[in-house]
C-alpha positions as CSV (number, residue, x, y, z in Angstrom):
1,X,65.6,128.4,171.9
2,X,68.2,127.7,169.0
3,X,70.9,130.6,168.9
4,X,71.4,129.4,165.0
5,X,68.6,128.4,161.8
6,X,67.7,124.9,162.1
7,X,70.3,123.9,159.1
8,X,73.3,121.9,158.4
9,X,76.3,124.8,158.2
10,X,78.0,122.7,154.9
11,X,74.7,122.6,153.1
12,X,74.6,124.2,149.5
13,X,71.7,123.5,147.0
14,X,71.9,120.2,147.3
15,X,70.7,118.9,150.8
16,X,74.7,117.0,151.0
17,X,77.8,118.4,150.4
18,X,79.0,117.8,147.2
19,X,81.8,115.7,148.3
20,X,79.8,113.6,150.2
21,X,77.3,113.3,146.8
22,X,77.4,110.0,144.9
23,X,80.1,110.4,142.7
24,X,77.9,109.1,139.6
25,X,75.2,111.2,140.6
26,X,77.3,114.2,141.0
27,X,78.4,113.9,137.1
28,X,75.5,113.8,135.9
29,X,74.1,117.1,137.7
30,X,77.2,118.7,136.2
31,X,76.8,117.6,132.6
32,X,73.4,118.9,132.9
33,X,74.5,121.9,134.2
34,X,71.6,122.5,136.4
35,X,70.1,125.0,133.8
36,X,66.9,124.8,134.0
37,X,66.0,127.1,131.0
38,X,62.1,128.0,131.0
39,X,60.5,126.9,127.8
40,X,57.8,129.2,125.9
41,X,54.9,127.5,124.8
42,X,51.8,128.7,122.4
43,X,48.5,128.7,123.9
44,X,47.6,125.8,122.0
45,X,50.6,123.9,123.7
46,X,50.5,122.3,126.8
47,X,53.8,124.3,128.7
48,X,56.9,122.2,129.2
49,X,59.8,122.2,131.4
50,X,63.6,120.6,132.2
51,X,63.1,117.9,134.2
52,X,65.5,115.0,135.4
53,X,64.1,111.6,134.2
54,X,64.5,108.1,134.4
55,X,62.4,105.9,132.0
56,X,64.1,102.7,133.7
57,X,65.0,101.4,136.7
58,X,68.9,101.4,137.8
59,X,72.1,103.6,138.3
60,X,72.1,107.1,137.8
61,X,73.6,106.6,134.3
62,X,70.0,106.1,133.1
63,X,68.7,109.5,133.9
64,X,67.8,112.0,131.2
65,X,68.2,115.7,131.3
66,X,64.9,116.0,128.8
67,X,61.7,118.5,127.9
68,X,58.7,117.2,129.5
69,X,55.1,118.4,130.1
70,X,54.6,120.3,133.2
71,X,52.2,119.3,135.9
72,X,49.2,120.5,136.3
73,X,47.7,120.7,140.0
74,X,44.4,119.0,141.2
75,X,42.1,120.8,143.1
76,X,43.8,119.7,146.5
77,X,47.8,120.8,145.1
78,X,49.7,123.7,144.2
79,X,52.1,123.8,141.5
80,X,55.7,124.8,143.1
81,X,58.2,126.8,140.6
82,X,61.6,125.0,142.0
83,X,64.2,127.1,142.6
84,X,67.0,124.7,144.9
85,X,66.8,121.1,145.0
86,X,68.2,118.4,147.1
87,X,69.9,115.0,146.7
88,X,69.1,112.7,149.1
89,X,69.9,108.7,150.0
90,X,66.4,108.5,149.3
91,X,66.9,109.4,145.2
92,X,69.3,106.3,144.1
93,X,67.1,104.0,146.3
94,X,63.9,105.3,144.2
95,X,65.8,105.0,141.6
96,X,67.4,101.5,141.6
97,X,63.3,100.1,141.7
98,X,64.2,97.4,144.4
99,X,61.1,99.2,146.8
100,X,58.6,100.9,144.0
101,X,55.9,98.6,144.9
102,X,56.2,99.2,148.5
103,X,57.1,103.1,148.0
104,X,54.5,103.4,145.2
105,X,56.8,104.6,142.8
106,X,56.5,104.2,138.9
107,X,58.1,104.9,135.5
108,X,58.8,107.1,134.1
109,X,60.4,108.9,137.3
110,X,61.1,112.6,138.3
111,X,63.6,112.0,141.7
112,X,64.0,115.0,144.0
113,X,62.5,114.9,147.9
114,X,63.3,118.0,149.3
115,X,62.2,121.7,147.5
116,X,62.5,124.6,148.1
117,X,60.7,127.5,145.5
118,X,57.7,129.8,145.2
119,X,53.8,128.8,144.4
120,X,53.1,129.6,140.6
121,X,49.4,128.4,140.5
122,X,47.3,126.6,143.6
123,X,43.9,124.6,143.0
124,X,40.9,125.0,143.9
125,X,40.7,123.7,147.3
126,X,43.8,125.0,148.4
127,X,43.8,127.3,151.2
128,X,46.8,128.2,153.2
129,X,48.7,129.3,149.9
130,X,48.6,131.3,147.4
131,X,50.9,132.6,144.4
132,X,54.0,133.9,145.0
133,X,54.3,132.2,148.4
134,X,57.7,130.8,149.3
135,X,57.9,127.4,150.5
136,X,60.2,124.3,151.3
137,X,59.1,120.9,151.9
138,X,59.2,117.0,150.6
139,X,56.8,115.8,148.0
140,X,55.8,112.5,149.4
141,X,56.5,110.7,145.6
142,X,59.4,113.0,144.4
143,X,59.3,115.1,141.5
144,X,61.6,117.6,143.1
145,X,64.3,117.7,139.6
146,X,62.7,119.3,137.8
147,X,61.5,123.2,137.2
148,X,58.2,122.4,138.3
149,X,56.3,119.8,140.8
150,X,52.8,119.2,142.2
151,X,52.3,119.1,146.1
152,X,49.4,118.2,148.2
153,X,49.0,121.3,151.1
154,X,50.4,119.4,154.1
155,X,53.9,118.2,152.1
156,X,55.4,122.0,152.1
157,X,55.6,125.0,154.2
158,X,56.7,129.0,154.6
159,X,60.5,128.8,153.5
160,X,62.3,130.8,157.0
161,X,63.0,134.0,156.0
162,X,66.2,133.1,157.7
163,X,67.3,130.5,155.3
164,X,68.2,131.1,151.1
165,X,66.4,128.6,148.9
166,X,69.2,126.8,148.7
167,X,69.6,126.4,152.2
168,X,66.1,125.8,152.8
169,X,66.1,123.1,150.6
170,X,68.8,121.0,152.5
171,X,66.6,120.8,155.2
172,X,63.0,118.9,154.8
173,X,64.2,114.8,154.9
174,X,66.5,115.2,157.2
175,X,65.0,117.3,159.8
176,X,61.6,115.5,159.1
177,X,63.5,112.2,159.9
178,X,65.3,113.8,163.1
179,X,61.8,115.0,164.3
180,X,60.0,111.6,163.6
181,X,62.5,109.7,165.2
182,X,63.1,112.0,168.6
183,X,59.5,113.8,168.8
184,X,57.0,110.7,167.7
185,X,58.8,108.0,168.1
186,X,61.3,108.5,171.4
187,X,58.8,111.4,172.4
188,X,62.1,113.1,174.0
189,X,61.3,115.0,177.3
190,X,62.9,117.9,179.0
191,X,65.5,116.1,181.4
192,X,66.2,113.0,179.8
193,X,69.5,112.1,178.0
194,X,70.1,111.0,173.9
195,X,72.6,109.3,172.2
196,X,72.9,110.3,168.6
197,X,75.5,108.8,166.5
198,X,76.8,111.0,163.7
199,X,75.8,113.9,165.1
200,X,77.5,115.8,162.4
201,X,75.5,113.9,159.7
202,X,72.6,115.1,157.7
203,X,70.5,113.9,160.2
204,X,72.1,114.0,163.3
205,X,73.0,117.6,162.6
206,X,69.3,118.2,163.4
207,X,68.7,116.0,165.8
208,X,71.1,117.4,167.9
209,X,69.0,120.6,167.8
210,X,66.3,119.3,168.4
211,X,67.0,117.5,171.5
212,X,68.1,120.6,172.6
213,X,65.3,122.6,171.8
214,X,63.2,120.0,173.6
215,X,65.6,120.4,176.9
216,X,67.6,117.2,176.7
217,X,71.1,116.2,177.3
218,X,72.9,115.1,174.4
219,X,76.1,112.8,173.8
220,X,76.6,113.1,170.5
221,X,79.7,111.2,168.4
222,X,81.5,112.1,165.4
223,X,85.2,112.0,163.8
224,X,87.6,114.0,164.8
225,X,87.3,116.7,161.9
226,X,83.7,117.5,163.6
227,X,84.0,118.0,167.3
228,X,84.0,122.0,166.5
229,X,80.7,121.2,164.9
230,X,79.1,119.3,167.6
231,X,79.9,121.7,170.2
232,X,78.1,124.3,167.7
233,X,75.1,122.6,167.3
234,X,74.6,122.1,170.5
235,X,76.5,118.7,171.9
236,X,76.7,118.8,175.6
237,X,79.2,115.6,175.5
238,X,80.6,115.5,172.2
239,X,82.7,112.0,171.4
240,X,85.0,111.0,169.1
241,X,84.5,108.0,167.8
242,X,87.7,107.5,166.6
243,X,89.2,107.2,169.9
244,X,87.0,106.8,172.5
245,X,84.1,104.1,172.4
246,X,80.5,105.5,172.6
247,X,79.8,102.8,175.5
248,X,82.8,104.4,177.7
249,X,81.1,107.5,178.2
250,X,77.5,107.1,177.2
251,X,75.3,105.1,180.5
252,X,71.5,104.5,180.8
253,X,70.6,106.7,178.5
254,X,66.9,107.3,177.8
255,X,66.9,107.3,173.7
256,X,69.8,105.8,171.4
257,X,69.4,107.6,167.7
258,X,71.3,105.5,165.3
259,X,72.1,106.2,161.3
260,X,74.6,103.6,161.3
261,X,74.0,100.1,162.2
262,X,75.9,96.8,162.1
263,X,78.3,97.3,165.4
264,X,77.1,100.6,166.4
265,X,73.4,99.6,166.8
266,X,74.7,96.7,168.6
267,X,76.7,98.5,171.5
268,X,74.0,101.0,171.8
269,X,71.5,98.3,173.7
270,X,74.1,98.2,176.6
271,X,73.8,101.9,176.8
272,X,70.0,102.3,177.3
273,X,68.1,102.4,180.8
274,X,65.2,100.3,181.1
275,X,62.3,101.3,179.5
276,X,64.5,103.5,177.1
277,X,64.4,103.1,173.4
278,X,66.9,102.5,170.2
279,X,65.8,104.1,167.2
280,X,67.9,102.5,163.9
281,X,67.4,104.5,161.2
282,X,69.1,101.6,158.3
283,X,68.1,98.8,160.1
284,X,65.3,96.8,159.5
285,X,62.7,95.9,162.0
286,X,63.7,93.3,164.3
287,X,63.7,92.0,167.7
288,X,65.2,93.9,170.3
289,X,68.6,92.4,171.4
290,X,67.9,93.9,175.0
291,X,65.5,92.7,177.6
292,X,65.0,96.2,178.5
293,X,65.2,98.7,175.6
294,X,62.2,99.2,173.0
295,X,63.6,99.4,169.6
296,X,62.2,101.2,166.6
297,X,63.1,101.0,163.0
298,X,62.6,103.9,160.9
299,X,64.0,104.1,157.3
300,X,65.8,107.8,156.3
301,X,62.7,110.4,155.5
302,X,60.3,108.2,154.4
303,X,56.9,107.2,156.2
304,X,55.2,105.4,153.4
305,X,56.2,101.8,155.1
306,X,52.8,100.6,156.7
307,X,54.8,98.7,158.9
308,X,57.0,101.6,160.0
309,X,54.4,103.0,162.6
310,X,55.2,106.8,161.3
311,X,52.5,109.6,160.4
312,X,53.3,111.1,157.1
313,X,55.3,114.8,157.5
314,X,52.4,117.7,157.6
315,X,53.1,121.4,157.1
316,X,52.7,121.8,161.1
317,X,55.7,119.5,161.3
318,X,57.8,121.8,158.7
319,X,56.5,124.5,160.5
320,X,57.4,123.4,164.1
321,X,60.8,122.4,162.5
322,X,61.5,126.1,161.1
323,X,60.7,127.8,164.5
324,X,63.2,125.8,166.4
């Protein structure tokens, strides 16, 4: 058991901290302001709302801060009042249009992956929430910039009482991508050993928990500025990176998790036992460069990919993930 929330300890209402935002996108939240002001509409009106919207593809210097009608849920959604946000690497990808047809996305486009708010009206065939609930989770096609969004049951879950909103809403794509990647992909067990590369990372910072949680050893790198933090999460052999290569210290490890690619990913075959597995998180899927490791690609929080063998994230998944 955890001795700390499952959370990233520089988190704010955005699921990055703001220096590590994109600087364009990081502009444009504070020209907008973030005020979300709630517009009053006649009964005769369909009700509006702020939203964050891009009528084209490309940079972030074609989204509007604009009045748009809210959603209205179908029988099998709820309709989440947003109170925290996050801003993900998953946004400017959405954004730039290079995957909608794979991803599914289309214009105009509401960004936003990971919530956190309280239900304001569920449909009819909802039945594990009801209004007023607090929850946090990742709409599986965005939506999350705006005062209001739609979500299908599975795609949210309680909010910890531990956690603010804000908080809580720094957590869904990454933990969901930690937990994919270590507990159905690598299927970690109790007694074997992980390799997770920026363990101080958005990700890694929850991997690194959860490896733990699940009883396994973990050699965890980062830079210098964030050995403190690896110990605190929960690093049994934390490395810096900036002096000492991974492949010094790091031997036949069962599972390799890697957010970086290019030279990392390729040292990390050498590391790995037979049998064991590397899990690339920006790679793409290719063959494996060792006779005797598996490798796995799995692209940052999403599991729309049919050729990325990954379920989509439930509400048992969030769950599990807030209990740690």
């Amino acid at each position: 058991m955890l001795s700390r929330p499952l959370w990233h300890p520089q988190s704010e209402i955005f699921s990055r901290p703001l220096t590590m935002m994109p600087n364009r996108l990081l502009a444009f939240f504070f020209r907008a302001g973030l005020a979300f002001a709630v517009q009053a509409a006649s009964a005769d009106e369909k009700p509006m709302m702020k939203a964050v919207v891009a009528h084209e593809y490309g940079t972030p210097e074609v989204l509007k801060f604009e009045q748009v009608p809210r959603p209205e849920p179908k029988d099998d959604e709820a309709l989440v009042h947003v109170i925290a946000s996050g801003v993900n690497p998953a946004d400017p990808l959405t954004l730039n249009g290079k995957y909608a047809q794979e991803w599914g996305t289309h214009l105009p486009l509401i960004p936003g992956y990971d919530i956190a708010g309280v239900v304001e009206k569920v449909g009819a065939k909802i039945t594990t929430l009801k209004v007023g609930d607090a929850v946090y989770g990742y709409p599986t096609f965005g939506g999350g910039w705006a005062e209001f969004v739609t979500v299908k049951e599975w795609e949210v879950a309680a909010k910890p009482k531990s956690l603010s909103f804000a908080e809580a809403a720094a957590v869904p794509m990454c933990a969901l991508t930690a937990w994919q990647a270590l507990v159905d992909t690598a299927q970690l067990q109790a007694g074997q050993t992980i390799l997770i590369h920026g363990g101080s990372g958005g990700v890694g910072s929850f991997a690194v928990q959860i490896a733990k949680a699940r009883g396994a050893k973990v050699i965890a790198t980062a830079s210098t500025a964030n050995q403190d933090l690896l110990k605190q999460l929960g690093a049994d052999v934390p490395i810096d990176y900036t002096k000492t290569k991974f492949e010094d210290v790091a031997k036949d490890v069962d599972a390799v998790l890697d957010p970086v690619g290019r030279e990392t990913l390729a040292g990390s075959y050498g590391v790995v036992k037979k049998g064991g597995i590397v899990i690339s998180l920006v790679a793409p899927q290719i063959q494996s460069r060792s006779k005797n490791a598996r490798f796995a690609a799995q692209p940052c929080g999403f599991s729309r990919k049919p050729k990325i063998s990954l379920r989509s994230p439930t509400s048992s998944t969030h769950g599990k993930s807030s209990q740690l």
